[in-house]
DRENBA-730416 format. One record per residue (C-alpha): x, y, z; residue in one letter. Coordinates in pm, whole numbers, m for minus. Example, Ala and Ser with C-alpha at 12.3 -4.5 7.8 and 13.67 -1.06 7.14 Angstrom:
% DRENBA-730416
<node xx="1230" yy="m450" zz="780" milo="a"/>
<node xx="1367" yy="m106" zz="714" milo="s"/>
//
This chain:
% DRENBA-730416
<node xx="12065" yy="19357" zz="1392" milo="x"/>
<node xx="12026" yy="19609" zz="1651" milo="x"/>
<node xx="12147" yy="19523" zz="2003" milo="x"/>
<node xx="11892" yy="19676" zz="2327" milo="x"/>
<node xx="11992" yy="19889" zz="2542" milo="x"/>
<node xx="11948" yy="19809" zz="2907" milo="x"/>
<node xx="12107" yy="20065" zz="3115" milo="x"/>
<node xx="11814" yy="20321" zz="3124" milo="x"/>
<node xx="11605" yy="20063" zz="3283" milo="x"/>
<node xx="11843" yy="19965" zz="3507" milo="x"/>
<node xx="11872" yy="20327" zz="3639" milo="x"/>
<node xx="11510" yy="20386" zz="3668" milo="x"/>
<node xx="11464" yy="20077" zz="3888" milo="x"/>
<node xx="11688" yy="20162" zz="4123" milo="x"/>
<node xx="11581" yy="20520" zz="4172" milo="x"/>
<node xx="11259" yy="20328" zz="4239" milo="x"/>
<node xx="11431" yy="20141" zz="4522" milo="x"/>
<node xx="11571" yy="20431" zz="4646" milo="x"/>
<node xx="11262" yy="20590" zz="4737" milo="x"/>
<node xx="11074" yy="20309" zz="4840" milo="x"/>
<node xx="11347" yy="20248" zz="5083" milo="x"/>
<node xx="11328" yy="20625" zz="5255" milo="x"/>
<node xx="10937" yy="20570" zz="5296" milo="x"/>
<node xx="11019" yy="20284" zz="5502" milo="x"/>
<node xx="11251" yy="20440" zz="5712" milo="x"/>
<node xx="11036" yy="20723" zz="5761" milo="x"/>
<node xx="10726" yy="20482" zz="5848" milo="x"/>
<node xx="10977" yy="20326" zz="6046" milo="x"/>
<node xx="11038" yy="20657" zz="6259" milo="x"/>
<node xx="10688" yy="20714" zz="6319" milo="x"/>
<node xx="10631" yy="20364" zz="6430" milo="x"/>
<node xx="10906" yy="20439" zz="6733" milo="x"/>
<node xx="10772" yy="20785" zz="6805" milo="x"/>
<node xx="10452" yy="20622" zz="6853" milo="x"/>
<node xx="10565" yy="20308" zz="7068" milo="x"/>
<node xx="10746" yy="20533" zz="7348" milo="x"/>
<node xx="10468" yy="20770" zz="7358" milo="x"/>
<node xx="10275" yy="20517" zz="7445" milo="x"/>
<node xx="10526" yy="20330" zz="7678" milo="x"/>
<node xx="10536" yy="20675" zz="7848" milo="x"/>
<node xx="10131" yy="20677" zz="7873" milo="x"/>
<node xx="10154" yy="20318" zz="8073" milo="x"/>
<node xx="10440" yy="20393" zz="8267" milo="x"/>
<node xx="10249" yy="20719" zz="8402" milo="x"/>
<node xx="9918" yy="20488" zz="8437" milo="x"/>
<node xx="10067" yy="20189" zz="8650" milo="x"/>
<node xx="10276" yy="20494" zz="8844" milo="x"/>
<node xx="9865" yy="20634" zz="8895" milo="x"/>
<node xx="9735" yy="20330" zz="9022" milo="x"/>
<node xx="10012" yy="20285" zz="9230" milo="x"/>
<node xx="9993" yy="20617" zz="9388" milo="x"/>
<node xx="9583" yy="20585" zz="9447" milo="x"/>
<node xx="9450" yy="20285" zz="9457" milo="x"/>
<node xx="9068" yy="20386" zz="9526" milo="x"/>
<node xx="9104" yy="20495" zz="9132" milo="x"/>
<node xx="9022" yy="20097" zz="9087" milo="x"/>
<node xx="8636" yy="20124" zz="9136" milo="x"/>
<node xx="8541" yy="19711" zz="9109" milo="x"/>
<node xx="8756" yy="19374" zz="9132" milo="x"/>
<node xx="8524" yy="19103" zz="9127" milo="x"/>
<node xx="8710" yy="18762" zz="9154" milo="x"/>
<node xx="8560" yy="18437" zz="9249" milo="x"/>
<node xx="8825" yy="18347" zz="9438" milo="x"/>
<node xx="9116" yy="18499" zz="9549" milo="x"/>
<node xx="9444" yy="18304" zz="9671" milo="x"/>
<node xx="9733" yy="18435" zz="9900" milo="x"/>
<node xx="10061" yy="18189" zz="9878" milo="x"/>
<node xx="10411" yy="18197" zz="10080" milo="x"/>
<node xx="10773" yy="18207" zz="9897" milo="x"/>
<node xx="10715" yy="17834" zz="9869" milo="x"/>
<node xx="10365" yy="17840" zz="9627" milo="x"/>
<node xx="10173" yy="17700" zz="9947" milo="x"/>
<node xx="9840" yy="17852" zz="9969" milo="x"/>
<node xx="9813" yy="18012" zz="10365" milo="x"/>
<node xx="9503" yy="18265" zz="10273" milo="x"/>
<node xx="9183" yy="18194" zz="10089" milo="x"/>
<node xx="8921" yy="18440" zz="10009" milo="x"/>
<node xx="8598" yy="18300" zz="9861" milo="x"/>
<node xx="8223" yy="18242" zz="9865" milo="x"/>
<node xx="8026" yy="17955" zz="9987" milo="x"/>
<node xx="7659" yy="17903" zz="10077" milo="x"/>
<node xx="7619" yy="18097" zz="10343" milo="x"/>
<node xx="7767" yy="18404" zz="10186" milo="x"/>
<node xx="8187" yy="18512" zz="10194" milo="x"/>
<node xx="8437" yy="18308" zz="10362" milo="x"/>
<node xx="8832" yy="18351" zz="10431" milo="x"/>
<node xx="9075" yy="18068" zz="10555" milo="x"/>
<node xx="9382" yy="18068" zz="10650" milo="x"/>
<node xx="9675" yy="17796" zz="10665" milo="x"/>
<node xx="9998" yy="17733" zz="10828" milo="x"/>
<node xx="10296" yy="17711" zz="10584" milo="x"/>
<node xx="10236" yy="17314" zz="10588" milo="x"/>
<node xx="9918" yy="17331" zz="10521" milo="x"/>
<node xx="9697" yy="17303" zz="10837" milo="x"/>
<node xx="9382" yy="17514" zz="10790" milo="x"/>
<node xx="9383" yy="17718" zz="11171" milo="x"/>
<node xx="9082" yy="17970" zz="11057" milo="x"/>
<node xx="8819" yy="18043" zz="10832" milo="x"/>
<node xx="8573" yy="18359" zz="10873" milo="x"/>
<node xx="8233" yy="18294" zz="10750" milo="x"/>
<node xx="7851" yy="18371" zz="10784" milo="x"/>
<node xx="7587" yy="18165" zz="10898" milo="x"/>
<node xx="7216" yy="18151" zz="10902" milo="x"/>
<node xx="7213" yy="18460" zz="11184" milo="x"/>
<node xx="7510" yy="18593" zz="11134" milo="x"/>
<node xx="7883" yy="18554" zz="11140" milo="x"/>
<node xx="8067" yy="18289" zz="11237" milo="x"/>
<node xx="8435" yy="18249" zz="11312" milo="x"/>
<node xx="8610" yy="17862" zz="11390" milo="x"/>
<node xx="8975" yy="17785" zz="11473" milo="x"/>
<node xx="9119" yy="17407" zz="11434" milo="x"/>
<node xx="9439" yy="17266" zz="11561" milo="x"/>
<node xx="9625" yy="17080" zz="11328" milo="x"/>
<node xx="9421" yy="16770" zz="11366" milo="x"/>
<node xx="9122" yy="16950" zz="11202" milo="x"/>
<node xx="8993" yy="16947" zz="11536" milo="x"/>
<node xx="8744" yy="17285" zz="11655" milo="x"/>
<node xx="8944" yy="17418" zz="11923" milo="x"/>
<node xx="8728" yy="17797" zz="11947" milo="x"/>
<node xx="8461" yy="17920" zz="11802" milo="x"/>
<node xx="8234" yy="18278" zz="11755" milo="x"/>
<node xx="7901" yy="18285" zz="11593" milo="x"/>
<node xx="7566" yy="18440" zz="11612" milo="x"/>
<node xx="7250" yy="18209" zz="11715" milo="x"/>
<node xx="6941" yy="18295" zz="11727" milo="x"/>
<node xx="6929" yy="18453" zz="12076" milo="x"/>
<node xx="7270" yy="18653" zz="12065" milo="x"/>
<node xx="7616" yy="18598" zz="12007" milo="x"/>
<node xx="7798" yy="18228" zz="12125" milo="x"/>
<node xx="8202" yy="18187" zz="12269" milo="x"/>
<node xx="8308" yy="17815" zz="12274" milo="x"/>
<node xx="8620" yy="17652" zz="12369" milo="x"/>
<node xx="8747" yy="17253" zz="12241" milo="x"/>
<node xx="9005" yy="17046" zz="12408" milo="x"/>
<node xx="9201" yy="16865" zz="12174" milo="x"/>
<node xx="8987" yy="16605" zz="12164" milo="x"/>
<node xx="8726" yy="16768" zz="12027" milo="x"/>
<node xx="8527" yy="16754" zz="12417" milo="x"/>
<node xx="8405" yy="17102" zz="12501" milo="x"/>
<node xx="8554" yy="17301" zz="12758" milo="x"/>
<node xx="8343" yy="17612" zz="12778" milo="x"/>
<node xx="8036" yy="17795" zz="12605" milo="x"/>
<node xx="7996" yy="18184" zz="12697" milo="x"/>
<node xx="7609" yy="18307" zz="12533" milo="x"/>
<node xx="7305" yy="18450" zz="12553" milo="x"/>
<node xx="6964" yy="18268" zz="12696" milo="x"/>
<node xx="6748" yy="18531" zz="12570" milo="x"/>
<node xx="6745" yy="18666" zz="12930" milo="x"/>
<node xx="7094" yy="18718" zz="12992" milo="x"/>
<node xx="7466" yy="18606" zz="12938" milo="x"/>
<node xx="7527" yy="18273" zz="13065" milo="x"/>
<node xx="7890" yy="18100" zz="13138" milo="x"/>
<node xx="7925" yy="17720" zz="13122" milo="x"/>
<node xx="8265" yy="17539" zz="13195" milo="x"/>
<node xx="8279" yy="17190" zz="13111" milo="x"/>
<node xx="8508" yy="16880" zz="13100" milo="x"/>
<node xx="8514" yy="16654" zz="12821" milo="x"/>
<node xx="8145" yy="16824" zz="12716" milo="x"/>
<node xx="8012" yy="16772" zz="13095" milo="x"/>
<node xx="7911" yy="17028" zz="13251" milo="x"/>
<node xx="8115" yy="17117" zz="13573" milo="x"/>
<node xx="7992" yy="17462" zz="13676" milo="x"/>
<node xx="7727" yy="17765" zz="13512" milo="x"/>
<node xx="7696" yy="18091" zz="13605" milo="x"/>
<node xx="7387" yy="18322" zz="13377" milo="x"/>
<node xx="7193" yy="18618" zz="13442" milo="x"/>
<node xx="6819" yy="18626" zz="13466" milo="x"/>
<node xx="6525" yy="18791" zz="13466" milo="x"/>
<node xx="6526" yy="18840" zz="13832" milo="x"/>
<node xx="6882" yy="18830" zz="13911" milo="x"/>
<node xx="7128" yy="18563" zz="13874" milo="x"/>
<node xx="7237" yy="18196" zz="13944" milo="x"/>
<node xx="7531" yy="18024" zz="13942" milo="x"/>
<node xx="7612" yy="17603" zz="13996" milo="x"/>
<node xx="7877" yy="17374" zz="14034" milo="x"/>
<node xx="7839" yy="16981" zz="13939" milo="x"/>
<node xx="7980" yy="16672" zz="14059" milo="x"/>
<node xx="8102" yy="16417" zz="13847" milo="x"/>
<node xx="7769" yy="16294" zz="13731" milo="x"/>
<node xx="7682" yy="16593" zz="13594" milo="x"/>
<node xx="7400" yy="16597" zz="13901" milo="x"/>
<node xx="7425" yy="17004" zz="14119" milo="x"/>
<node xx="7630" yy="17010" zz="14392" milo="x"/>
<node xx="7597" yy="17381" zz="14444" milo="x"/>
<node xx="7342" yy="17598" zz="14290" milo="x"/>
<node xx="7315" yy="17988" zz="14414" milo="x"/>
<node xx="7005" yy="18229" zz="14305" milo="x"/>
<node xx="6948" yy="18573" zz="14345" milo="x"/>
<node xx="6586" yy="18661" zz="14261" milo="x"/>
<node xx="6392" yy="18993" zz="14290" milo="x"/>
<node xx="6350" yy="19011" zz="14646" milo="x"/>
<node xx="6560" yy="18702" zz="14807" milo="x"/>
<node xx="6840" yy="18503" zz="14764" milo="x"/>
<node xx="6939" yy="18119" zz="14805" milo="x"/>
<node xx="7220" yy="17902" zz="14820" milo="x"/>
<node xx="7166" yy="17488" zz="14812" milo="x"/>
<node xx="7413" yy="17201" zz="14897" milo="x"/>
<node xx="7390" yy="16880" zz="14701" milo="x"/>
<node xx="6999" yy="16832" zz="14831" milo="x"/>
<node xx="7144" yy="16885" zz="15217" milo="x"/>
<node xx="7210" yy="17190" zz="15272" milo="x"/>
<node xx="7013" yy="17544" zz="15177" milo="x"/>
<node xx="7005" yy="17864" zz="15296" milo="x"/>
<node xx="6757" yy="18151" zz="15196" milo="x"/>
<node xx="6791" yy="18508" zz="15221" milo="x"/>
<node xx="6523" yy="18778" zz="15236" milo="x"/>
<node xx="6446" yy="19129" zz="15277" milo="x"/>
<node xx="6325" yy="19045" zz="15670" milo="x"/>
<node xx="6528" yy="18759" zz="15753" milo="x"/>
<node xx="6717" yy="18442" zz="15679" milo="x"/>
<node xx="6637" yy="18053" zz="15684" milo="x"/>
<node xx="6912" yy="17753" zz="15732" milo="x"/>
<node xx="6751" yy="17408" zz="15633" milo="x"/>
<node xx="6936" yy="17088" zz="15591" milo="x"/>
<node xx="6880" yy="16761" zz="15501" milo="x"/>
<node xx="6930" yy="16433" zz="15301" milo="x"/>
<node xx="6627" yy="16407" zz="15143" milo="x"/>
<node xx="6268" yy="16602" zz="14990" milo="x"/>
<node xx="6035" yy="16421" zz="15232" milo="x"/>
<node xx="6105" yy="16598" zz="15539" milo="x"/>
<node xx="6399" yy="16878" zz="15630" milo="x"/>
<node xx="6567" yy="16746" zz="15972" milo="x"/>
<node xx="6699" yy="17069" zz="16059" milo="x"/>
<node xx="6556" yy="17454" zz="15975" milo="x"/>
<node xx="6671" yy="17768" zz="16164" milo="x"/>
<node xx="6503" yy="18080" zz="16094" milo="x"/>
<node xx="6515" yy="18470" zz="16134" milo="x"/>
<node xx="6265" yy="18764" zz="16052" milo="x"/>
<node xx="6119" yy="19052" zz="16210" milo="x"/>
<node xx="6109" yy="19229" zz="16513" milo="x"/>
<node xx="6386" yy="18957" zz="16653" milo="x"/>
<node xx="6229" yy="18629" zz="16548" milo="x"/>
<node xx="6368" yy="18320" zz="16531" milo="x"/>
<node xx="6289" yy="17993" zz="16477" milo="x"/>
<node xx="6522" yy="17636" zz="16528" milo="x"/>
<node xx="6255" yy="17305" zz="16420" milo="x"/>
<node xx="6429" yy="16925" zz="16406" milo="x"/>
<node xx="6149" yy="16692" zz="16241" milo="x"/>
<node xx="6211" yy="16309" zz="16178" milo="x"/>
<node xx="5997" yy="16080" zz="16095" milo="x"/>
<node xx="5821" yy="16093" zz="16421" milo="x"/>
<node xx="5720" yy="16391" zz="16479" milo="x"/>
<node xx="5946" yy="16755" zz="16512" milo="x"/>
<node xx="6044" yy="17025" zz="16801" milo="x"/>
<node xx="6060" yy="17358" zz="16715" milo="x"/>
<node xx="6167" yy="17692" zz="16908" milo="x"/>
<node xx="6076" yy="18022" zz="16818" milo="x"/>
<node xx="6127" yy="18362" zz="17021" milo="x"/>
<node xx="6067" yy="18690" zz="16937" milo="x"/>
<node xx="6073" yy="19038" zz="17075" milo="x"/>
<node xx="5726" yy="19094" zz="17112" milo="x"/>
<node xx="5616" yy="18765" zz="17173" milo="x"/>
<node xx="5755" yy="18458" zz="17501" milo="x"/>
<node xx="5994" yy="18189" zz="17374" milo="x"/>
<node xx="5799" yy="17872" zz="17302" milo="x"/>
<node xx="5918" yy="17492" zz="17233" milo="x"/>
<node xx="5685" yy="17286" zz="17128" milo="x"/>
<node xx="5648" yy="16927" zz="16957" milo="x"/>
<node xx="5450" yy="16783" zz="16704" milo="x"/>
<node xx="5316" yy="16477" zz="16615" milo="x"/>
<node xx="5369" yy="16305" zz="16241" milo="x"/>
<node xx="5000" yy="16499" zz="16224" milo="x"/>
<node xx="5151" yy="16809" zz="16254" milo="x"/>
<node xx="4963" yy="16876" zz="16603" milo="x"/>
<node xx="5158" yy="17056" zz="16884" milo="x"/>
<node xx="5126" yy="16789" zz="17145" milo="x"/>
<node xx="5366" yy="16968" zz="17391" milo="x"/>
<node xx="5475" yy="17303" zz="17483" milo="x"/>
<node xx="5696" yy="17478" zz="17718" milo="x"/>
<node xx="5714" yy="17846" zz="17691" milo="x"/>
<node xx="5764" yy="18133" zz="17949" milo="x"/>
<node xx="5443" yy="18311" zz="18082" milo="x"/>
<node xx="5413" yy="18711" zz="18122" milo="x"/>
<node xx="5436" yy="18667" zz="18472" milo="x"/>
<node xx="5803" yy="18548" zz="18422" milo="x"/>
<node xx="5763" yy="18171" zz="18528" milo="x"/>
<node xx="5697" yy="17926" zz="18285" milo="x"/>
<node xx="5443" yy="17661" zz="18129" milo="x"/>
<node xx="5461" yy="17315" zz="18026" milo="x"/>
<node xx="5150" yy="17199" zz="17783" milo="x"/>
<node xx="5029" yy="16831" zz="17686" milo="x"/>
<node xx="4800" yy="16802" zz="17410" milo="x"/>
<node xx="4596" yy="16485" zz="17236" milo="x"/>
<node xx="4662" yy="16374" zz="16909" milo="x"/>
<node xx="4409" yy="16623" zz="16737" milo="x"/>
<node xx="4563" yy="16960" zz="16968" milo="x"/>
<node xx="4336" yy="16916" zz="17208" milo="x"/>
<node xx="4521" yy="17068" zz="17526" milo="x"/>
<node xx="4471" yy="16780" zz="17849" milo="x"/>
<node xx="4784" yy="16869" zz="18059" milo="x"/>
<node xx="4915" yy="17163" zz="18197" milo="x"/>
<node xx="5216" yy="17247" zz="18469" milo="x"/>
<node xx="5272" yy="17619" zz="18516" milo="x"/>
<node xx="5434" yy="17861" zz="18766" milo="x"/>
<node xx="5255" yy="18184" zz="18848" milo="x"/>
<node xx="5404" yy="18546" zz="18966" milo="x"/>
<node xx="5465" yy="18418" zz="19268" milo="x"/>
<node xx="5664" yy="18103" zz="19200" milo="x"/>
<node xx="5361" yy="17914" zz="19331" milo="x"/>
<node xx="5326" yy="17588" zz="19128" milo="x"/>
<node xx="4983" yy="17485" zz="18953" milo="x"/>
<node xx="4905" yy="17136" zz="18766" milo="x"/>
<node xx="4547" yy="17124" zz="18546" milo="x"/>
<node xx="4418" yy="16809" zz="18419" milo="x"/>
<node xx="4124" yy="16788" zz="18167" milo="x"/>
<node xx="4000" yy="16515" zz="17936" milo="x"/>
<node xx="4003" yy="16483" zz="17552" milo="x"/>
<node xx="3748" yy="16696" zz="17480" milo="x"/>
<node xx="3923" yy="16968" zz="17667" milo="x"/>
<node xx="3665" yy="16965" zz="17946" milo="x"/>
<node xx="3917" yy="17103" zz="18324" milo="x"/>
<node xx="3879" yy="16799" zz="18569" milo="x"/>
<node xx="4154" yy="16775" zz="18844" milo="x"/>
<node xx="4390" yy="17088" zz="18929" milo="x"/>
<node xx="4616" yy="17111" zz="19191" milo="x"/>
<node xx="4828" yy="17403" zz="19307" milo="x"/>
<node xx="5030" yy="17565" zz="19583" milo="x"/>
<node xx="5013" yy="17854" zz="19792" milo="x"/>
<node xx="5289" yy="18006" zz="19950" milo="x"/>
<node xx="5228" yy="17995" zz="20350" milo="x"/>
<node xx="4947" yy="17803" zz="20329" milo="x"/>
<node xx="5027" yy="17452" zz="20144" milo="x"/>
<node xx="4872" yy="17274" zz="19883" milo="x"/>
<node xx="4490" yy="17235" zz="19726" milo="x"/>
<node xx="4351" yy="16958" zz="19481" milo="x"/>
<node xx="4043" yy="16981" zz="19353" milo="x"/>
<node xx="3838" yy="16726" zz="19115" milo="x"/>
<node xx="3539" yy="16782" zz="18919" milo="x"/>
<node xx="3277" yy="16624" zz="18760" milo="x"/>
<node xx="3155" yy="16605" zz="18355" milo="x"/>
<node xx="2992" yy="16949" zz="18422" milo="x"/>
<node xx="3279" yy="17133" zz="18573" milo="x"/>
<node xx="3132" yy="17142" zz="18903" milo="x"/>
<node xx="3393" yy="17069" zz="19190" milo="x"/>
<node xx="3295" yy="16761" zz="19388" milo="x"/>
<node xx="3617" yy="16665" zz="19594" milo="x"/>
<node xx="3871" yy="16916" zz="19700" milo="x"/>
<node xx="4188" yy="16816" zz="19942" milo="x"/>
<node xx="4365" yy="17138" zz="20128" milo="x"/>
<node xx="4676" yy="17128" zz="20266" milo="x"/>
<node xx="4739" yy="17426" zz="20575" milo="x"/>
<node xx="4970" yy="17500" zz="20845" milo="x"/>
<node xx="4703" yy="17348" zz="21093" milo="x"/>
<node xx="4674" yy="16996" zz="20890" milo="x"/>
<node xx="4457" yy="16909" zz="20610" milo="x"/>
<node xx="4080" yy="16906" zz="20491" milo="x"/>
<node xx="3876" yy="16705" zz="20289" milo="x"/>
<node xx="3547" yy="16789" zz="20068" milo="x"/>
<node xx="3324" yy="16543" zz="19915" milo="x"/>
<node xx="3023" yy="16784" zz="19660" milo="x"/>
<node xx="2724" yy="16586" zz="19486" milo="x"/>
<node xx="2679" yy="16676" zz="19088" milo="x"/>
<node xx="2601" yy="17005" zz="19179" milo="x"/>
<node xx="2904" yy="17127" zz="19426" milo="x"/>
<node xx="2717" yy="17167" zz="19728" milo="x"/>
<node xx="2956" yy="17003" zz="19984" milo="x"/>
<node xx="2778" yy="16675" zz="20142" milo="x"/>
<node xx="3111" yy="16562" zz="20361" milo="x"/>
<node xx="3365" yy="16756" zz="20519" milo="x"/>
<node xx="3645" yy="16620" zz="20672" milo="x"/>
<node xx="3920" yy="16810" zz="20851" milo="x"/>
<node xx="4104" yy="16983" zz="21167" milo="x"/>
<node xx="3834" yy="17127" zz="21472" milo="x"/>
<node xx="3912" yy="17495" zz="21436" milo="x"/>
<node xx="4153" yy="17582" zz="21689" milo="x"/>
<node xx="4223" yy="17221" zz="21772" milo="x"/>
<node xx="4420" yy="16953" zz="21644" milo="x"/>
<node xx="4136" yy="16701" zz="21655" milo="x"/>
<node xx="3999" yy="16574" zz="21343" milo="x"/>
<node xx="3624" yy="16638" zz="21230" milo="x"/>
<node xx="3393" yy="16457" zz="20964" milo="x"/>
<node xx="3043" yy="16649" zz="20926" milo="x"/>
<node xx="2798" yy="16514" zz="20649" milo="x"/>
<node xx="2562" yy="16754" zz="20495" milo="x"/>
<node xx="2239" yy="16674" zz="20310" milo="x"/>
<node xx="2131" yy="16808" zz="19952" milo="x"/>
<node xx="2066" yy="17141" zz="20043" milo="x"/>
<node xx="2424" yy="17186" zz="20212" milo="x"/>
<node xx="2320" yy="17185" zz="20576" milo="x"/>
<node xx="2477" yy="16933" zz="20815" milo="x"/>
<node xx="2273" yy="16683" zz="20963" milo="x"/>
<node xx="2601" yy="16446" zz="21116" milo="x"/>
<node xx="2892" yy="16562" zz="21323" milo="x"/>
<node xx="3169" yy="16293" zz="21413" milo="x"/>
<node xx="3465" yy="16480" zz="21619" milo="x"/>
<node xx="3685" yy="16417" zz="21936" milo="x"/>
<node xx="3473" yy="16494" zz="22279" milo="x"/>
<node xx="3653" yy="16661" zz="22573" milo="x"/>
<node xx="3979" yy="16446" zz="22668" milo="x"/>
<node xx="4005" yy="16304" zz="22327" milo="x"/>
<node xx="3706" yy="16107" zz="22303" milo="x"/>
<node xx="3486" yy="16038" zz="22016" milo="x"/>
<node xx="3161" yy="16285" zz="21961" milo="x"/>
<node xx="2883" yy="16170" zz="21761" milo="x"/>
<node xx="2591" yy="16500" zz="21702" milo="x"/>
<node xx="2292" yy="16390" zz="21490" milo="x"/>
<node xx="2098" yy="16658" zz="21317" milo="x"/>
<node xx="1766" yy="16733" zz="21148" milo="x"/>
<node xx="1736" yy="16850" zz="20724" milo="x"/>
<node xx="1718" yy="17225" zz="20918" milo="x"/>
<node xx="2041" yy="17175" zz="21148" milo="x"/>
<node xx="1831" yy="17169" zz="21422" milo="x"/>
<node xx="2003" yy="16915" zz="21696" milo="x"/>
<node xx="1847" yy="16641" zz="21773" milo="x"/>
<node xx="2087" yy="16404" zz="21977" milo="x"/>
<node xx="2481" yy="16389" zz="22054" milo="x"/>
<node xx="2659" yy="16100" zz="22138" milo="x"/>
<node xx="2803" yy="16079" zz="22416" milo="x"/>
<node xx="2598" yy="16347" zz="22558" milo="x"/>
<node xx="2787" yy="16588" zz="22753" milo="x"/>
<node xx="2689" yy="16712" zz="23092" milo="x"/>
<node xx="2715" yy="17065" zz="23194" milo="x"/>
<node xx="2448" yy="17117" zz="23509" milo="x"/>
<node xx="2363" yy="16913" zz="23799" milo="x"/>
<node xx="2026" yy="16878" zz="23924" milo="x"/>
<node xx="2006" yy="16977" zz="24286" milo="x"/>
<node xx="1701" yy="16762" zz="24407" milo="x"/>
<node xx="1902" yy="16423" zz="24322" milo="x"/>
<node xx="2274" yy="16560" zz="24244" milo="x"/>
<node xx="2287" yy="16422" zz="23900" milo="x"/>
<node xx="2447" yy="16615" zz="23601" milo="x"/>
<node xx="2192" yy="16743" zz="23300" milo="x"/>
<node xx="2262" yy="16679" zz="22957" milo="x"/>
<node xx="2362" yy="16992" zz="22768" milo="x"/>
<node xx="2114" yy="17140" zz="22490" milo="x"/>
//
C-alpha cells in the first residue's frame, strides 16, 4: 500500500497565498493614493469657497435660522404671505423686529417685550407712514403723506393733541384740547393767512391788509378790527342789538356809524371836508331824518326831514348875525321862518306856496316891533306898528298896497282958515 504524498500541494498553496496577499497590498496602495488625492481636491475646494464666496451662485432655503451660544433663536429669515420677512429676538426670547412687505410696500414694526407695537414704517397707499406706541399700545404720533403733502400728528393715548400737514395751498397746523375739539388751528393758503382761537379769537392775513375778529360764538362776531389799502381801517362791535363800526382811510373822512339788527346805518358821525363834523339819524329802513353839522366856519346847522326823506325844519347859525329856523311844508316850500339879528328877531308866516302872508319883526332902524299881513299875491294890505311916542299904529291897505286908512291917523298940516291939523296922506 502506497502512502500520498502531501507536501507538493502544500507548497503550491501557499505560493498561492503569497501572491494573493501582494495584490492586496498593492490594491491597498492605490486605494490611499487615491483617498489623499482626493482629500487634497476638498481641502483646496472648501479653501475656494472660502476665499470667494460669489462662486456659490443659488441657496434657496425656506427658512433660515440665526441662534446665540445658548441654541436660542434671535434671527429669523423667512417667507410669509405678503412676500419675505426677517425677525429678530432678544436672547430671552422677546421678538423686538420683524421686516416685512405689505400690500404697497414694505413694512417694518418694533414691539417691546409685552408684544406691544411700540414703532412702526410702512408704505400706504398715498406714501410712506412713521408711527409711534406708548406702552400701552395708545398712539403717540403718526408722521405721513395725505396725498397733498406730509402731515405730523402727535397724540396722547390715540387722541389727537396737535397736527401740523402741508397742502395744496400752503400749510396748517392745530393744537386740541382735551376733548379732542381745536383750540388753535393756523392756515396759510395761496394768497392769505389765518390763525383761530378756540371759536373766539381769529385773525386773517392778506396781501393788502389784516382782520382781528373775536368772539364766543358763529351767530354774530362782537369784535372785528380791520386794515387794507391806502390806510384803511376798520374797528365794528355788534351784539345782538345792533353794531358800531369805525372806519378811516387816507383818501376818504373817518366815519362811526351804527346799525340796527337790520343792518341799516341809523347813525353817523364823521368829519366833513370842510374840517367840522356831522352827526346823521336815520329810520329803520336808512332813510336819513336827522342831521347836526358844522360848516367851514364853525357855524352850527340842524336839518330835520320826515321818513320819506322829504327836508322840513332846519335851523342854523351865522356868525355876527344870530340864528335862523325855517319850516316847510309837504312840498318843500318854506312857510314859517324865525331870524335871530343883532337888532332883535323876525317872524315869517308863507301859505303852501312861500309867498310870505305875515311878517312880524323890528321897525327898521327902530326898536319897535312890526306885524304886516300880506294877501295871496305877497303885497301887504295890514300894518300894526308903534306910532310916534310909542303908541300903537294900525295902516289898512287895498289887494294893490294902495292906503286906504291908518289908525290913529297922524297929523302933519294945520289948516289955516280954522287952525286944525290935516291928516297925513
Amino acid at each position: 500500500m502506497r502512502t500520498p504524498d502531501h507536501t507538493e500541494n502544500i507548497e503550491q498553496r501557499l505560493e498561492r497565498l503569497e501572491g494573493q496577499l501582494t495584490d492586496t497590498k498593492r490594491s491597498l496602495r492605490r486605494a490611499h493614493g487615491f483617498l489623499a488625492i482626493a482629500g487634497i481636491a476638498a481641502l483646496g475646494l472648501l479653501g475656494a469657497a472660502a476665499a470667494d464666496m460669489a462662486s456659490i451662485d443659488l441657496l434657496r432655503v425656506k427658512r433660515m435660522e440665526i441662534i446665540d451660544s445658548k441654541g436660542n433663536i434671535v434671527l429669523a429669515a423667512s417667507g410669509d404671505a405678503s412676500g419675505g420677512r426677517l425677525d429678530v429676538w432678544k436672547s430671552d426670547g422677546c421678538n423686538a423686529l420683524r421686516i416685512g412687505s405689505n400690500e404697497h410696500g414694505g413694512d417694518i414694526a418694533l414691539w417691546n417685550c409685552q408684544s406691544k407695537t411700540v414703532a412702526g414704517m410702512f408704505a400706504t397707499d398715498s406714501g410712506g407712514e412713521l408711527a409711534i406706541w406708548d406702552n400701552n399700545g395708545g398712539r403717540s404720533a403718526r408722521v405721513h403723506d395725505t396725498g397733498t403733502g406730509g402731515a405730523i400728528e402727535l397724540l396722547q393715548a390715540s387722541k389727537p393733541r396737535a397736527h401740523l400737514a402741508a397742502t395744496a395751498n400752503g400749510g396748517t397746523m392745530a393744537l386740541m384740547d382735551l376733548e379732542g375739539q381745536p383750540s388753535l388751528v393756523a392756515d396759510s393758503l395761496a394768497s392769505h393767512a389765518s390763525l383761530q382761537l378756540h371759536h373766539g379769537m381769529t385773525l386773517h392775513g392778506h396781501q393788502h391788509g389784516g382782520m382781528l375778529s373775536m368772539g364766543h360764538g358763529t351767530d354774530h362776531v362782537p369784535l372785528m378790527l380791520s386794515t387794507g389799502d391806502d390806510g384803511q381801517a376798520g374797528l365794528t362791535l355788534t351784539s345782538k342789538m345792533g353794531a358800531v363800526s369805525v372806519a378811516t382811510a387816507d383818501q376818504t373822512m373817518p366815519t362811526v356809524e351804527v346799525h340796527n339788527t337790520l343792518g341799516e346805518s341809523v347813525a353817523t358821525m364823521t368829519l366833513r371836508d370842510t374840517g367840522g363834523g356831522s352827526i346823521s339819524a336815520a329810520a329803520d329802513d336808512g332813510t336819513a331824518v336827522a342831521s347836526l353839522r358844522a360848516d367851514a366856519m364853525g357855524n352850527g346847522r340842524i336839518d330835520l326831514s320826515d321818513q320819506s326823506g322829504t327836508l322840513l325844519a332846519t335851523m342854523q347859525t351865522l356868525e355876527k348875525r344870530g340864528a335862523t329856523l325855517a319850516l316847510m311844508g309837504p312840498n318843500q316850500k318854506p312857510v314859517c321862518a324865525m331870524a335871530a339879528s343883532s337888532n332883535g328877531g323876525a317872524l315869517n308866516l308863507s301859505n303852501a306856496q312861500g309867498v310870505p302872508i305875515v311878517v312880524a319883526g323890528m321897525t327898521e332902524g327902530r326898536r319897535d316891533g312890526a306885524i304886516s299881513i300880506f294877501n295871496q299875491r305877497g303885497i301887504p294890505v295890514l300894518t300894526a306898528s308903534n306910532g310916534v311916542g310909542g303908541s300903537g299904529q294900525l295902516t289898512l291897505n287895498d289887494d294893490n298896497g294902495i292906503r286906504l286908512m291908518e289908525l290913529p291917523q297922524r297929523y302933519t298940516a294945520v289948516d289955516g282958515a280954522n287952525g286944525t291939523t290935516l291928516p297925513s296922506q
